[in-house]
C-alpha positions as CSV (number, residue, x, y, z in Angstrom):
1,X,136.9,107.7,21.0
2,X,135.0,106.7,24.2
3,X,137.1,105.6,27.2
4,X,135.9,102.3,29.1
5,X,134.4,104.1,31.9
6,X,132.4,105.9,29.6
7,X,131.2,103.4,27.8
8,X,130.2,101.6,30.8
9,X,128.4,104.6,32.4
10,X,126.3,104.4,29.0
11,X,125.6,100.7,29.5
12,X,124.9,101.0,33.5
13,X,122.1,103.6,32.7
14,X,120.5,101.0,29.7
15,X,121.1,98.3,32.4
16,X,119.3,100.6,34.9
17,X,116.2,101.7,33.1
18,X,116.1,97.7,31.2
19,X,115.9,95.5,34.0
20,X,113.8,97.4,36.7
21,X,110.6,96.1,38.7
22,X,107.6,97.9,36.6
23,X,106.6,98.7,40.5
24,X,109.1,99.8,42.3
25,X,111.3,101.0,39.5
26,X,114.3,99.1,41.2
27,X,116.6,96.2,39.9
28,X,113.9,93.2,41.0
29,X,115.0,90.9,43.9
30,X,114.2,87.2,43.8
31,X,113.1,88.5,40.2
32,X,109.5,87.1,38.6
33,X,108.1,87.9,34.6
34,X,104.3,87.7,34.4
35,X,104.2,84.8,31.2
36,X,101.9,87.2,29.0
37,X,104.5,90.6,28.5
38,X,107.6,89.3,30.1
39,X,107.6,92.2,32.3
40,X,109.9,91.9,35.6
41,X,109.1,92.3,39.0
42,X,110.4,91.5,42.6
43,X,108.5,88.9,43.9
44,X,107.0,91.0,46.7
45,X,106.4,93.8,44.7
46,X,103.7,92.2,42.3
47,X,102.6,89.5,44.9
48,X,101.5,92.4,47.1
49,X,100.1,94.1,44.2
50,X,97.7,91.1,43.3
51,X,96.5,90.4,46.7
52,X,96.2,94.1,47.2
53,X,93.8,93.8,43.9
54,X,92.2,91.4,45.2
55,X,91.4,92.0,48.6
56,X,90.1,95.9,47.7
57,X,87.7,94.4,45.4
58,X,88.6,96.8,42.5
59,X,88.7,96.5,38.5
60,X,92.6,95.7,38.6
61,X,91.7,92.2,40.1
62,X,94.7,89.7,39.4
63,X,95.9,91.9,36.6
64,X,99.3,92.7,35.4
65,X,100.5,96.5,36.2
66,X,102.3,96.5,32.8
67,X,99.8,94.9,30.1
68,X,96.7,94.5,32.2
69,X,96.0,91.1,31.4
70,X,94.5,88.7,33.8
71,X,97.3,87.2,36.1
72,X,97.3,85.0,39.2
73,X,99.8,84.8,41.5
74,X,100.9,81.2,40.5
75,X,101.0,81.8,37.3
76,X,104.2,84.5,37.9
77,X,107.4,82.8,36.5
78,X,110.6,82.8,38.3
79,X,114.3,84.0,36.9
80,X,116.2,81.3,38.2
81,X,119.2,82.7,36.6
82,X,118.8,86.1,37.4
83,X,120.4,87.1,40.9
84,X,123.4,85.0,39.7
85,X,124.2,86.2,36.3
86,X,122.4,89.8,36.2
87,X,124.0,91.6,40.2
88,X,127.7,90.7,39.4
89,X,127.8,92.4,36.1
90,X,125.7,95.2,37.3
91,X,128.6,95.1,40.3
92,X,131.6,95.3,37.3
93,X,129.8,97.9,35.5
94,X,129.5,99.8,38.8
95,X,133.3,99.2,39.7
96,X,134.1,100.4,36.1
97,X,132.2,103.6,35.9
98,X,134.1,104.4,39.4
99,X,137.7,104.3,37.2
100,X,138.5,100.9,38.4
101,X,138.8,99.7,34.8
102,X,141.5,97.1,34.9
103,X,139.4,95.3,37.9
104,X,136.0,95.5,36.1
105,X,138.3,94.5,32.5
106,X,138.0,90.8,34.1
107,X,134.9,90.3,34.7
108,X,133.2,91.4,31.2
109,X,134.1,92.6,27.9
110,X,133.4,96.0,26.9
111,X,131.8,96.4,23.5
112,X,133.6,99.3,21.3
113,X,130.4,101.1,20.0
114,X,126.7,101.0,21.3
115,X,124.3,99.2,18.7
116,X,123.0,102.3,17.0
117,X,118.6,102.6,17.1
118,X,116.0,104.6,15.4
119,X,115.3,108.3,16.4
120,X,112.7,108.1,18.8
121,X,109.5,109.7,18.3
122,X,108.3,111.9,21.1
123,X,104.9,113.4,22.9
124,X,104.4,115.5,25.6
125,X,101.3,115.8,28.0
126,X,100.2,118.2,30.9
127,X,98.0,117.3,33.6
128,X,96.6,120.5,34.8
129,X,95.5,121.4,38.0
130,X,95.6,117.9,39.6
131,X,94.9,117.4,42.9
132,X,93.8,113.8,44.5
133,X,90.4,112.3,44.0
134,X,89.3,115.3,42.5
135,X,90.2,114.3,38.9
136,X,88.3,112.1,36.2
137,X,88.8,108.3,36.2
138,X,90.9,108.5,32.9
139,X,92.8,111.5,31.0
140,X,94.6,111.1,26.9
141,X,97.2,113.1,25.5
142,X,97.2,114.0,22.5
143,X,97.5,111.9,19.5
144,X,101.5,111.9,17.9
145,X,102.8,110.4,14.9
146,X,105.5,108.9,14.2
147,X,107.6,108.4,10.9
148,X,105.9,105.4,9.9
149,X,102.4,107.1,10.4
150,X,101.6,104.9,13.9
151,X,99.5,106.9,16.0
152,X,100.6,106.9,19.4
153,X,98.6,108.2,22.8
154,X,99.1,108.9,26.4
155,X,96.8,107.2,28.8
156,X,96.5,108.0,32.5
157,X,94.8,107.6,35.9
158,X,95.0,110.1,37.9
159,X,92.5,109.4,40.2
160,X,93.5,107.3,43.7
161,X,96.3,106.4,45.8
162,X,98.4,105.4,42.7
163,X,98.4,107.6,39.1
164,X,98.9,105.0,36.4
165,X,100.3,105.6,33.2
166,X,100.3,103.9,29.8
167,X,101.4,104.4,26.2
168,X,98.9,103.0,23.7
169,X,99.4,102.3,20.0
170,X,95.8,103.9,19.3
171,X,96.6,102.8,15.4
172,X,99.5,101.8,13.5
173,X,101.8,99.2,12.7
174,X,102.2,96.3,14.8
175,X,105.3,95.2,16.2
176,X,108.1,95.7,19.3
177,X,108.6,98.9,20.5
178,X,110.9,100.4,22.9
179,X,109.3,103.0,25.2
180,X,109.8,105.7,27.7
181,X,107.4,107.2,30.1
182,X,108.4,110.3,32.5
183,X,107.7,112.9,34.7
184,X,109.8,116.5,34.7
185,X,109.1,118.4,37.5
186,X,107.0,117.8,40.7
187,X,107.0,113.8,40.8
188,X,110.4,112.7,38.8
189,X,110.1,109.2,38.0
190,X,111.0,107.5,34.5
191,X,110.2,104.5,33.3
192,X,111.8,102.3,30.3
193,X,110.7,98.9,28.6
194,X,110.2,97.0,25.6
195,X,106.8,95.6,24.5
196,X,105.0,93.8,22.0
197,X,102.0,96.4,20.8
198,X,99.0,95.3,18.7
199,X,96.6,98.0,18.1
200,X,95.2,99.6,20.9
201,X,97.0,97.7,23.3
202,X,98.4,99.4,26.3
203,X,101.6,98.9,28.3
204,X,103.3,101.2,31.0
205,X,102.8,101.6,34.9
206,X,99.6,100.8,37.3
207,X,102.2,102.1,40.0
208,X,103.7,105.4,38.2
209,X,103.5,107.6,41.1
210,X,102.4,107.3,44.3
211,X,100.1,110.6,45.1
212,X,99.3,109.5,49.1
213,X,101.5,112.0,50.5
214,X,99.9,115.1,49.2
215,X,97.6,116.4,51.6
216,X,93.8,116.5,50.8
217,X,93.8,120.5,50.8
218,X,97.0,121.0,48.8
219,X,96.7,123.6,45.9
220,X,96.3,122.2,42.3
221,X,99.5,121.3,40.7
222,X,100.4,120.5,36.8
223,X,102.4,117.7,36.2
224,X,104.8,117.5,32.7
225,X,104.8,114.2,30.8
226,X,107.0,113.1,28.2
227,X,107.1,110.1,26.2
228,X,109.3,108.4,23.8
229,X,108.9,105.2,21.5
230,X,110.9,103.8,18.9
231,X,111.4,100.4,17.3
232,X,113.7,98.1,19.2
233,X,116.3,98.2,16.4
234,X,116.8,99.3,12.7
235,X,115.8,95.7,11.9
236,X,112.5,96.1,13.3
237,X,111.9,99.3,11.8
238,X,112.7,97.6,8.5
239,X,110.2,94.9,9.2
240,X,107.9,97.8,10.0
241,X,108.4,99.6,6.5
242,X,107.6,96.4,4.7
243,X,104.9,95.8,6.2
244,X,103.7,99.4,5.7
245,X,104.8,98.9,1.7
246,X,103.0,95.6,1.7
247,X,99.6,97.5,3.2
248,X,100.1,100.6,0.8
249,X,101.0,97.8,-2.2
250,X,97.0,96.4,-1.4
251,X,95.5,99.1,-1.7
252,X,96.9,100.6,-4.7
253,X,95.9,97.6,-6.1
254,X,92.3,97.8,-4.8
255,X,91.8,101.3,-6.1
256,X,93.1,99.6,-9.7
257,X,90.7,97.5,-9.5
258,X,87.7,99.0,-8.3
259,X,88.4,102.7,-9.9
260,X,85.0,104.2,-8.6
């Protein structure tokens, strides 16, 4: 059986990777959601990364980082509730997963067991030979499948200050996923977030990794991807396989009825 500070190193990680700023990776201060994904940010963070936008003149004008759809400024919403409710419990997880169990015991209530998920599916992707502003404007992994027969694809920038990186359901069963995006070896950075996916919508990162510090003249480098997505829960997944049944169902019954 787990002890409590296990169990609470395993929820301070999910905490970790589930309430980060999509930019800076970080837990978001005076935290904002843009109203079409729900994705967080700090306030600075995607204010600076709208103006930015729009000051360079470039194709991400007043566009989200995570889904890419059009966003202004005052249309960010505010967490009121956030700094409050979301820092102190982060705070008792911390004091727990440093032994101090009967302190953190106060301030929340442990849960026995973590809500057991679907497998996830996973892809990997190399990007060979990069070096800045030498690459192409756009590069895809290949194609994975997952058990459910979604098709699933890597898609990133690597060209400019910023490589962007985003996980697109190229076809497949609509519905909310949980995701992973992440780097192995020169550039470590992980990202994790639920999402809404509709075909061939994209989610992830405009902000994934920031390649300004590598000099002009540095050698060509490859950089490992791996990615993960999964329902959000055995429920969804259900959902999923009905509707998959309901689609396979149609056409049986089309191929009945038409048998040419």
């Amino acid at each position: 059986m787990a002890t409590a500070s296990g169990r609470c190193d395993s929820l301070l990680q999910r905490f970790s990777d589930q309430l980060q700023c999509v930019i800076c990776a970080e837990l978001p201060r005076n935290a904002h959601i843009c109203p079409h994904c729900s994705a967080l940010f700090c306030h600075d963070c995607v204010w600076q990364w709208l103006t930015r936008a729009a000051d360079e003149d470039t194709e991400d004008v007043e566009s989200c980082p995570h889904c890419r759809k059009q966003l202004r400024p005052g249309r960010l919403v505010k967490l009121q509730w956030f700094g409050a409710r979301v820092e102190p419990l982060r705070e008792a997880l911390e004091r727990a997963v440093n032994g101090d169990d009967q302190a953190a015991g106060s301030d929340l209530n442990l849960p026995q067991d973590v809500e057991p998920k679907p497998q996830f599916t996973v892809g990997t992707f190399t990007l060979r030979n990069f070096r800045p502003q030498q690459m192409p404007t756009r590069i895809f992994s290949q194609k994975v499948v997952d058990d459910l027969g979604s098709i699933w694809r890597l898609e990133v920038f690597p060209r400019g200050e910023w490589m962007s990186a985003y996980l697109t359901l190229n076809k497949g069963l609509e519905g909310r996923y949980e995701y992973i995006i992440e780097t192995l070896n020169n550039f470590p950075k992980r990202l994790r977030f639920e999402s809404n996916f509709k075909q061939r919508s994209s989610f992830g990162a405009a902000e994934f990794i920031d390649t300004r510090p590598i000099p002009g003249d540095a050698a060509p480098m490859n950089i490992n991807f791996r990615y993960f997505v999964r329902p959000v829960s055995f429920e969804e997944k259900c959902k999923l396989q009905q509707k998959l049944l309901d689609k396979l169902d149609k056409q049986d019954e089309l191929l009945k009825g038409n048998p040419n």
